[in-house]
MDTraj code that builds the backbone (N, CA, C; nanometers):
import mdtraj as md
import numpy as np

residues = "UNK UNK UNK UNK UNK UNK UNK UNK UNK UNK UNK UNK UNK UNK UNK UNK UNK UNK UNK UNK UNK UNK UNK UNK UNK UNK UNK UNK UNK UNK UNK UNK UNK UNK UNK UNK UNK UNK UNK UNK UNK UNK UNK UNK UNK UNK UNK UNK UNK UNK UNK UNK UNK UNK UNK UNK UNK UNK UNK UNK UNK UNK UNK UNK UNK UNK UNK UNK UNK UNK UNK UNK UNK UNK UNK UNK UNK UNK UNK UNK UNK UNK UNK UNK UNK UNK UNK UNK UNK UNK UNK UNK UNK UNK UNK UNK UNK UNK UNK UNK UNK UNK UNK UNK UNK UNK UNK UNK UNK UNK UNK UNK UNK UNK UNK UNK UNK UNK UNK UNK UNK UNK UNK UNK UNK UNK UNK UNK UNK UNK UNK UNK UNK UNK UNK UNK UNK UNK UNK UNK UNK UNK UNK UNK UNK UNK UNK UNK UNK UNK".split()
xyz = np.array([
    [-9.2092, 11.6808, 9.0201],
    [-9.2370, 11.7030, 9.1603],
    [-9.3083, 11.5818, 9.2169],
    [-9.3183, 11.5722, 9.3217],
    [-9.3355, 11.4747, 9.4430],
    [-9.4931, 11.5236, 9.4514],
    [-9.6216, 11.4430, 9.4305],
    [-9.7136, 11.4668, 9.4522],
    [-9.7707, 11.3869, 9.5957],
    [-9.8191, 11.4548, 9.6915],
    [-9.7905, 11.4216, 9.8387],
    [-9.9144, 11.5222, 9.8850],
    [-10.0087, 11.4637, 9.9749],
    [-10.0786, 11.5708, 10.0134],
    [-10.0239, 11.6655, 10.0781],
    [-9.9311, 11.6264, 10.2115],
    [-9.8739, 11.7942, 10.2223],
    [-9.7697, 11.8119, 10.2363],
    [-9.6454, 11.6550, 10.1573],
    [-9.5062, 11.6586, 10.1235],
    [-9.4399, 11.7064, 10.2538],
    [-9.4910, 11.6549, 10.3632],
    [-9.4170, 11.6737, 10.5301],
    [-9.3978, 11.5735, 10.6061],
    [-9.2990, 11.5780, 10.6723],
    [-9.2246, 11.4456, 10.7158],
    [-9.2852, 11.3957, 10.8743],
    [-9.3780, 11.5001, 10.9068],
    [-9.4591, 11.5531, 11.0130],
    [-9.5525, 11.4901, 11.0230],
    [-9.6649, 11.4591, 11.1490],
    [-9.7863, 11.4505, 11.0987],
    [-9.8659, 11.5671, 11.1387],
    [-9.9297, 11.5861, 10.9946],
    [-10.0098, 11.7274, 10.9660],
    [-10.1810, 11.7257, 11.0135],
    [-10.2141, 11.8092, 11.0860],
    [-10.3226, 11.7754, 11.1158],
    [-10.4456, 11.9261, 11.0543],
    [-10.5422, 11.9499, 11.0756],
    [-10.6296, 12.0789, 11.0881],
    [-10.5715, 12.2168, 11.0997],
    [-10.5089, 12.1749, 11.2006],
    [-10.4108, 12.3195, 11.2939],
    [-10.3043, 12.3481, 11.2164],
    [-10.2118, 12.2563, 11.1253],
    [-10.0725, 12.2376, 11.0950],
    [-9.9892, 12.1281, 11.1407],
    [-9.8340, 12.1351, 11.1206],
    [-9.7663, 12.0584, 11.1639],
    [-9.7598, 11.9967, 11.2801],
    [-9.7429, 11.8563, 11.3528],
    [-9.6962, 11.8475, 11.5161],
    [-9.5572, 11.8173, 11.4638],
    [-9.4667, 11.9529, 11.5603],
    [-9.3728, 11.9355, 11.5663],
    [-9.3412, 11.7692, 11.6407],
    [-9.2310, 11.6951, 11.5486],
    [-9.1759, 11.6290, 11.6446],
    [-9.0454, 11.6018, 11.7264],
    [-9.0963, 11.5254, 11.8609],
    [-9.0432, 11.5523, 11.9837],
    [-8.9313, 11.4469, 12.0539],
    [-8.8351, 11.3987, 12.0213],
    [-8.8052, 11.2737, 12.0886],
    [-8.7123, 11.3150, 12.1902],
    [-8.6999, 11.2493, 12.2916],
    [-8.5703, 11.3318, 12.4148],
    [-8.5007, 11.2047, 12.4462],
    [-8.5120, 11.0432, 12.4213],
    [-8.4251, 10.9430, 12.4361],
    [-8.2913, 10.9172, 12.3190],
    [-8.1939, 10.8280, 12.3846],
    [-8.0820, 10.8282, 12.2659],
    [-8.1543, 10.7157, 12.2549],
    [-8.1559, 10.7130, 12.1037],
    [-8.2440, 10.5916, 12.0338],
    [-8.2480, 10.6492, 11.8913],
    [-8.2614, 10.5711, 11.8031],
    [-8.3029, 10.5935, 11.6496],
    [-8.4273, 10.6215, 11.6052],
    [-8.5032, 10.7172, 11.5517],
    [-8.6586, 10.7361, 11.5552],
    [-8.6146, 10.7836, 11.4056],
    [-8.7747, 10.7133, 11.3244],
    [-8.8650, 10.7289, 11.2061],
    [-8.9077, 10.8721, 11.2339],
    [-8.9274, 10.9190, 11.1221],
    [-9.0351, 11.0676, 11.0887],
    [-9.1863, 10.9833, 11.0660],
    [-9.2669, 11.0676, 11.1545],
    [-9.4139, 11.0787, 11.2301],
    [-9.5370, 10.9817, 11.0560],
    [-9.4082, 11.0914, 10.9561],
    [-9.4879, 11.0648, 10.8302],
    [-9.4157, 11.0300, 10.7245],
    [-9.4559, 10.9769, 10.6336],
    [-9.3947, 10.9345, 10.5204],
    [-9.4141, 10.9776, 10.3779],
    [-9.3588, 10.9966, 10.2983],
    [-9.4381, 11.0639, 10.1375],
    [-9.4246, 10.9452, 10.0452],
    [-9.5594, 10.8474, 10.0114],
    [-9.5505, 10.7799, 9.9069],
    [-9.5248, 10.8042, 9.7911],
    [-9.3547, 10.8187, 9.7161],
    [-9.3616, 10.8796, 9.6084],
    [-9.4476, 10.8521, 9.4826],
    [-9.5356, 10.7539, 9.4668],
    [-9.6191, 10.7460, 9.3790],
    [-9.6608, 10.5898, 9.3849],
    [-9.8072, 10.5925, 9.3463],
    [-9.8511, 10.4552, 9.3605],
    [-9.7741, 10.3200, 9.2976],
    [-9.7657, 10.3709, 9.1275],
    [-9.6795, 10.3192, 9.0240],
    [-9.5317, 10.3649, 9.0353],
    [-9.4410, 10.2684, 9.1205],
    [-9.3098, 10.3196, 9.1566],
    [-9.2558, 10.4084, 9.0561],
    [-9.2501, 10.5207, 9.0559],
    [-9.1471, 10.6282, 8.9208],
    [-9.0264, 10.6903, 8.9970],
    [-8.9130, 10.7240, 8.9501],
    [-8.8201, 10.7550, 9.0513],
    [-8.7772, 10.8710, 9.0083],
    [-8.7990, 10.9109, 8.9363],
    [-8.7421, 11.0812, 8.8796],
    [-8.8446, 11.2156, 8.9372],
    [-8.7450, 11.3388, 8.9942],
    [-8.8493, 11.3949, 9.0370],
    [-8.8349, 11.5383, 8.9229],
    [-8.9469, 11.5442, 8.8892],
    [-8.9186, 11.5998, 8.7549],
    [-8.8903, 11.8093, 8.7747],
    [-8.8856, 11.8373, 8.8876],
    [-8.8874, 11.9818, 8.9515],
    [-8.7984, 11.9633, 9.0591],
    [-8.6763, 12.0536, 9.0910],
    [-8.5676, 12.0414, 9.2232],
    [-8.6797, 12.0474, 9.3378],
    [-8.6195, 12.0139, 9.4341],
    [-8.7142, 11.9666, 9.5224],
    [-8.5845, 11.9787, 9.6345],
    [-8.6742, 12.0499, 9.7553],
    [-8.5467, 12.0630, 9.8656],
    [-8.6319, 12.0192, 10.0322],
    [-8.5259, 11.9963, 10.0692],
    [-8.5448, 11.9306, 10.2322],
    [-8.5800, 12.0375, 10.3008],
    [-8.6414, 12.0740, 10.3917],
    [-8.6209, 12.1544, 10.4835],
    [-8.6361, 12.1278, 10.6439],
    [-8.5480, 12.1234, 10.7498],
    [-8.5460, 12.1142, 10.8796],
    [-8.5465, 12.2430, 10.9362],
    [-8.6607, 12.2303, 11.0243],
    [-8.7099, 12.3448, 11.1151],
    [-8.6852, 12.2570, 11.2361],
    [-8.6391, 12.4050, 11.3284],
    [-8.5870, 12.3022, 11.4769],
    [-8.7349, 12.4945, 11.4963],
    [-8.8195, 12.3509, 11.5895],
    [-8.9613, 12.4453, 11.6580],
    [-8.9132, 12.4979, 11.8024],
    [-8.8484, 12.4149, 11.8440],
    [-8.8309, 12.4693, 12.0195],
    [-8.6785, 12.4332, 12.0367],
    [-8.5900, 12.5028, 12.0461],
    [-8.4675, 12.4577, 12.1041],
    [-8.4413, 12.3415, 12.1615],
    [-8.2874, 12.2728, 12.0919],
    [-8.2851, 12.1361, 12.1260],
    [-8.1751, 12.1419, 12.2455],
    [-8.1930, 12.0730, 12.3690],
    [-8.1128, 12.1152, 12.4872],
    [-8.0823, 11.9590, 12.5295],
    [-7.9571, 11.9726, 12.5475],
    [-7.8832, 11.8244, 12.6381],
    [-7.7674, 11.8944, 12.6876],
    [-7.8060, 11.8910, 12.8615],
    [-7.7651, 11.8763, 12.9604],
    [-7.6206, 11.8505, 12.9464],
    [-7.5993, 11.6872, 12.8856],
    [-7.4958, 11.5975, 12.9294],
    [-7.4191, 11.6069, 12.7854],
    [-7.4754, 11.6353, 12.6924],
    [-7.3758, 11.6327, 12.5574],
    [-7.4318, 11.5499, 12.4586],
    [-7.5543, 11.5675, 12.4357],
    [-7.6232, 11.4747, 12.3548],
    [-7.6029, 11.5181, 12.2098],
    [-7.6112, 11.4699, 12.1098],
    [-7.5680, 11.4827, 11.9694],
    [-7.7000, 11.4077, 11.9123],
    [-7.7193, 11.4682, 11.7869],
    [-7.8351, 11.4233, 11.6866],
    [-7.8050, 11.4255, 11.5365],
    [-7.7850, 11.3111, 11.4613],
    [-7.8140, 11.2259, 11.2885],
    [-7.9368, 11.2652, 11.2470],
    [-7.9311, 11.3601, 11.1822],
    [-8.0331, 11.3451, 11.0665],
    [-8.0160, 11.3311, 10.9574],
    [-8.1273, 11.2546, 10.8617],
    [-8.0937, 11.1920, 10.7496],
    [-8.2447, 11.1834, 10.6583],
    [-8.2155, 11.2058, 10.5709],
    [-8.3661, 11.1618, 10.4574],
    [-8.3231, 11.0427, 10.4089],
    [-8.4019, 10.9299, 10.4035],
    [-8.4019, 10.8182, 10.3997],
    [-8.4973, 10.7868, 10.2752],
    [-8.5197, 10.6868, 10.2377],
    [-8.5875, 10.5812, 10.1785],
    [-8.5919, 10.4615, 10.1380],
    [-8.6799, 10.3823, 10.1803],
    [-8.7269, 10.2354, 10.1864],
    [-8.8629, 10.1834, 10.0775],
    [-8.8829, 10.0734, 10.0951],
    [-8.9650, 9.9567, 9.9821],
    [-9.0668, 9.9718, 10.0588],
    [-9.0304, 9.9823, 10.1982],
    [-9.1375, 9.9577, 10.2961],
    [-9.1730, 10.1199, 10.3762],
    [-9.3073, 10.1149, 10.4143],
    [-9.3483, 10.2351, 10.4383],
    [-9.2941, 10.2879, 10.5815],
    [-9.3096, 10.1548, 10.6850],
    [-9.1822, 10.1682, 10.7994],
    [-9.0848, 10.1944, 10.7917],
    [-9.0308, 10.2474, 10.6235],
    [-8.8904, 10.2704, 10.6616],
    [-8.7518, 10.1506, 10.7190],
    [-8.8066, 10.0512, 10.6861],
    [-8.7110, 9.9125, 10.7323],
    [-8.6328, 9.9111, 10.6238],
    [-8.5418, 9.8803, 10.6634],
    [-8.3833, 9.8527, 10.5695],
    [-8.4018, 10.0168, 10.4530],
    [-8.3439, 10.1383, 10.5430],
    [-8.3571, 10.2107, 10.4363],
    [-8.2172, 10.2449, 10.3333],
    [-8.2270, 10.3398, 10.2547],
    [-8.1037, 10.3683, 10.1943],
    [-8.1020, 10.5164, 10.2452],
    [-8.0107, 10.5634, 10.2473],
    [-7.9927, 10.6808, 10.2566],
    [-7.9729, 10.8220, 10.2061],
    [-8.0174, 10.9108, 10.1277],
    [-8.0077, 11.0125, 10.0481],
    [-7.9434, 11.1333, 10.0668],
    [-7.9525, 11.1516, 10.2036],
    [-7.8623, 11.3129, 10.2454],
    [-7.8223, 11.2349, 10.4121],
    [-7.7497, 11.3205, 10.4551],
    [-7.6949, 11.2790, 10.5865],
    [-7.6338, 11.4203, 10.6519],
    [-7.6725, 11.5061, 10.7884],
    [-7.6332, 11.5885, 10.8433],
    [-7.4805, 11.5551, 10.8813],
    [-7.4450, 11.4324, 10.8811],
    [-7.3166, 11.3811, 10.9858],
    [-7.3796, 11.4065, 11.0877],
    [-7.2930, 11.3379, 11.2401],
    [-7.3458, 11.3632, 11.3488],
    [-7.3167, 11.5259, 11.4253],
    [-7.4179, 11.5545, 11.4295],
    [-7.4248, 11.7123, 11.4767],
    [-7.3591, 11.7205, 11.6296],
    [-7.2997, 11.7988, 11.6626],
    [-7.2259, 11.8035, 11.7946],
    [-7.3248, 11.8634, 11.8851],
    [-7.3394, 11.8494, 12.0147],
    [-7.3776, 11.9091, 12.0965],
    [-7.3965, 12.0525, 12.1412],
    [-7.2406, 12.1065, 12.1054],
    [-7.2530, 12.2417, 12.0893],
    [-7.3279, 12.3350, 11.9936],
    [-7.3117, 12.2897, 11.8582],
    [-7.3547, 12.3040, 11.7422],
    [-7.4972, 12.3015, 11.7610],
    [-7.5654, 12.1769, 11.8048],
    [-7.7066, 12.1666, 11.8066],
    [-7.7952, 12.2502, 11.9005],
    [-7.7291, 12.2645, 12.0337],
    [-7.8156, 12.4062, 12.1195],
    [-7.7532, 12.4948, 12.1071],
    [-7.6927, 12.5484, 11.9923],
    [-7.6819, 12.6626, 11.9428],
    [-7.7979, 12.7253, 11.8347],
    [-7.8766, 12.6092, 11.7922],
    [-7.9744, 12.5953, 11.7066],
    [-8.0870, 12.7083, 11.7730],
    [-8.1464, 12.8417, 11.6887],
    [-8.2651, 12.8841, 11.8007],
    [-8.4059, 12.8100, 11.7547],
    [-8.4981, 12.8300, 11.8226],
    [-8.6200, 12.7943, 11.7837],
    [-8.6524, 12.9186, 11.7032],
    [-8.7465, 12.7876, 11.6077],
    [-8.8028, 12.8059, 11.4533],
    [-8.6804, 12.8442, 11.3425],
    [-8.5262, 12.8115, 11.3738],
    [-8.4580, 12.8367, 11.2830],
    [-8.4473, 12.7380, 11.1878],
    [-8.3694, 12.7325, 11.0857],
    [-8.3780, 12.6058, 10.9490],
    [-8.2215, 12.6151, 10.9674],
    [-8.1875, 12.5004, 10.9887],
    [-8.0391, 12.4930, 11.0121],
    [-7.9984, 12.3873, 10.8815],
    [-8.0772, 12.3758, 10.8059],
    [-8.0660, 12.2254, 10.7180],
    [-8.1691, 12.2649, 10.5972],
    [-8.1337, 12.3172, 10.4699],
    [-8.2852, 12.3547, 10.3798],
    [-8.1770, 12.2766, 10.2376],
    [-8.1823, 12.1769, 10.2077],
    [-8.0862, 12.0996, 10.1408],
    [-8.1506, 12.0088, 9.9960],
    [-8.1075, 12.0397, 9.8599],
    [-8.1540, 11.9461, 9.7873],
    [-8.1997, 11.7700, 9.7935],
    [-8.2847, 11.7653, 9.7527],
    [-8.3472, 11.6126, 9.7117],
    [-8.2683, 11.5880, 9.6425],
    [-8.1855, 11.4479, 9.5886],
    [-8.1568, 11.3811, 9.5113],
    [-8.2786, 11.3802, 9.4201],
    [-8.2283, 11.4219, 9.2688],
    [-8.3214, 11.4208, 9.1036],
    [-8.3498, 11.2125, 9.1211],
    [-8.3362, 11.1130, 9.1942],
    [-8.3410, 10.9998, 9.1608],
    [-8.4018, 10.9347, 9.3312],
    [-8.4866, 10.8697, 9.3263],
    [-8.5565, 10.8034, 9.4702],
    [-8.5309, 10.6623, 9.4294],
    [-8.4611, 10.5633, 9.4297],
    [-8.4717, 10.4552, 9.4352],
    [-8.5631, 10.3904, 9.4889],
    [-8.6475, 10.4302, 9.5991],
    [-8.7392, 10.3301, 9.6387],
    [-8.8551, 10.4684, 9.6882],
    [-8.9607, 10.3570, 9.7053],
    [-9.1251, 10.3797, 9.7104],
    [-9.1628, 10.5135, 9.8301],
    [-9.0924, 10.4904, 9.9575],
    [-9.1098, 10.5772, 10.0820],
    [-8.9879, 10.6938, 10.1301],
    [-9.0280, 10.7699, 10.0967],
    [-8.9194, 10.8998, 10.1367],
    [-8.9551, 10.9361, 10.2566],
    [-8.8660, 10.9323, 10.3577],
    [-8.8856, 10.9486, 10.5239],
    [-8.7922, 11.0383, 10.5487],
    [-8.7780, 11.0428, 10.7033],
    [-8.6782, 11.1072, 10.7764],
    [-8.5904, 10.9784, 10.9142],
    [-8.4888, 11.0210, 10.9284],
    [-8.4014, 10.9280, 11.0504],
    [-8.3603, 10.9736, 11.0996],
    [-8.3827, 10.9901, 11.2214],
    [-8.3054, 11.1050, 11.3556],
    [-8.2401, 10.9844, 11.4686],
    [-8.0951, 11.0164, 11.4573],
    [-8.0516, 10.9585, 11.5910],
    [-8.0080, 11.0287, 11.7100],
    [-8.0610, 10.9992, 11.8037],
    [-7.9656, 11.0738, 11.9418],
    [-7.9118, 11.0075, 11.9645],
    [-7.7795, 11.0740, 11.9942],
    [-7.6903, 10.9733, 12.0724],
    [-7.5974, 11.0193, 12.1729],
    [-7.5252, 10.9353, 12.2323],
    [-7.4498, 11.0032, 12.3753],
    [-7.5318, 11.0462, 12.4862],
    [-7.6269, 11.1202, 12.4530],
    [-7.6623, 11.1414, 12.6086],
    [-7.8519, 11.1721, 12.5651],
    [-7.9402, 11.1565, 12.6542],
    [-8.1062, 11.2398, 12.5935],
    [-8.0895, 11.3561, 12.5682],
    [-8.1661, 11.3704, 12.5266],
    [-8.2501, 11.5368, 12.4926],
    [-8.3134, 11.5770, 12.6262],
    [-8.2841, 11.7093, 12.6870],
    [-8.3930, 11.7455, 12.7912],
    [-8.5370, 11.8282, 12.7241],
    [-8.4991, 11.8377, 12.6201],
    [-8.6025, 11.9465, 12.5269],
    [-8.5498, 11.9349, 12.3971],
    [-8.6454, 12.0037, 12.3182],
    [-8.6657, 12.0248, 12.1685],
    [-8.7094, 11.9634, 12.0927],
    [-8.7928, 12.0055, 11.9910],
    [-8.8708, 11.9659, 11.8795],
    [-8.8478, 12.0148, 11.7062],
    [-8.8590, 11.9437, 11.6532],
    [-8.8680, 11.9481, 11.5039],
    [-8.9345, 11.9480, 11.4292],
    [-8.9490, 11.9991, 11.3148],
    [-9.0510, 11.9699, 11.1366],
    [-8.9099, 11.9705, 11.0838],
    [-8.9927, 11.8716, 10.9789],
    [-8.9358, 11.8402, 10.8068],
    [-8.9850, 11.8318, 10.7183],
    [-8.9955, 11.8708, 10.6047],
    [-9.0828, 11.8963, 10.4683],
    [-9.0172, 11.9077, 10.3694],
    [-9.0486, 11.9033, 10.2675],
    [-8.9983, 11.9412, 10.1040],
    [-9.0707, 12.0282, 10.0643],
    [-9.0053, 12.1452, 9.9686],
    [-9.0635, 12.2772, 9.9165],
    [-8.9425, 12.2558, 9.7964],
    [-9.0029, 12.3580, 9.6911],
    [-8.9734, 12.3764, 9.5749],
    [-8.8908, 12.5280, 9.6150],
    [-8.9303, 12.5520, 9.7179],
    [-8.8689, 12.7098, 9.7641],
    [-8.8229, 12.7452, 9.8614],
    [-8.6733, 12.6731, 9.8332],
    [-8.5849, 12.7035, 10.0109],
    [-8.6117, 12.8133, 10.0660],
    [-8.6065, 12.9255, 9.9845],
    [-8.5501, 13.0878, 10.0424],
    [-8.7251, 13.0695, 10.1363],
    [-8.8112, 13.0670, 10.0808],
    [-8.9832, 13.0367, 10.1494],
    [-8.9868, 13.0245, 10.2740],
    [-8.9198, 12.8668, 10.2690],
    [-8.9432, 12.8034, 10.3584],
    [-9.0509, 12.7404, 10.4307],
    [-9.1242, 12.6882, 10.3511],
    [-9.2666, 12.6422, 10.3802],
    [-9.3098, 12.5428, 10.2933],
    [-9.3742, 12.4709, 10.3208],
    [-9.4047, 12.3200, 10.2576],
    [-9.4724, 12.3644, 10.0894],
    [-9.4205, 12.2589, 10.0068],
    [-9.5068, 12.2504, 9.9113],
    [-9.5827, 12.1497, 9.9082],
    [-9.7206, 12.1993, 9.8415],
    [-9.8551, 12.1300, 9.8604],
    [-9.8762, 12.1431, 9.7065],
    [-9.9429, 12.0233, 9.6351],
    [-9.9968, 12.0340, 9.5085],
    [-10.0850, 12.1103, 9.4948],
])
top = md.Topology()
chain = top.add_chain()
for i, resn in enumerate(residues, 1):
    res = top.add_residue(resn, chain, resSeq=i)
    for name in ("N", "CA", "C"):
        top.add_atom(name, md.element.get_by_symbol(name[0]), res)
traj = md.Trajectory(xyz[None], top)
């Protein structure tokens, strides 16, 4: 397993998660990053699963579409990443069909991390977002659905 203070792609504060929020077509980083370990190791020794929570319904007007992807990079920005899972590009219809607080995406980790920073990559594209927000995390317990914490 991925030892991570709270293994969320979020940034976690007192209260919990801040969902995050983007409404431009543009490419956006996740808020947070999970250093998989100081001493690079790449095996995760317990299945380990993704989970996407859509917090508030995602709404475009004009036909906007959204990429999500778990990523990882050398670098903690996430620059030049590789890619590990990939939604394909989600259709418009498909995506505000999404309700709030549903998990439309609760998907295995790759057993192998090639590099140091496990992130998230969200693209909009075609048109903004007029609304909606997200979390992402890793849990040991899809059916749960709730972050694992060491």
């Amino acid at each position: 397993m991925i030892f991570d203070r709270e293994n969320c792609f979020n940034t976690v504060t007192a209260s919990g998660m801040t969902a995050q929020s983007e409404t431009t077509a543009a490419q956006y980083d996740s808020t947070n990053v999970i250093d998989t370990t100081k001493i690079p190791r790449t095996v995760i020794q317990s299945p380990l699963f993704l989970i996407f929570q859509v917090v508030a319904a995602l709404v475009s007007a004009a036909g906007g579409t959204i990429l999500i992807e778990l990523v990882c990079s050398a670098a903690t920005a996430l620059s030049t990443p590789t890619v590990l899972w990939s939604s394909s590009v989600v259709s418009n219809a498909v995506m505000v069909a999404w309700s709030a607080n549903s998990l439309p995406f609760q998907v295995p980790v790759p057993p192998r991390i090639p590099l140091r920073y496990l992130g998230m990559s969200y693209t909009i594209a075609d048109f903004d977002l007029t609304a909606g927000s997200w979390n992402a995390w890793l849990t040991a317990h899809p059916t749960l659905g709730t972050p694992a914490t060491p």
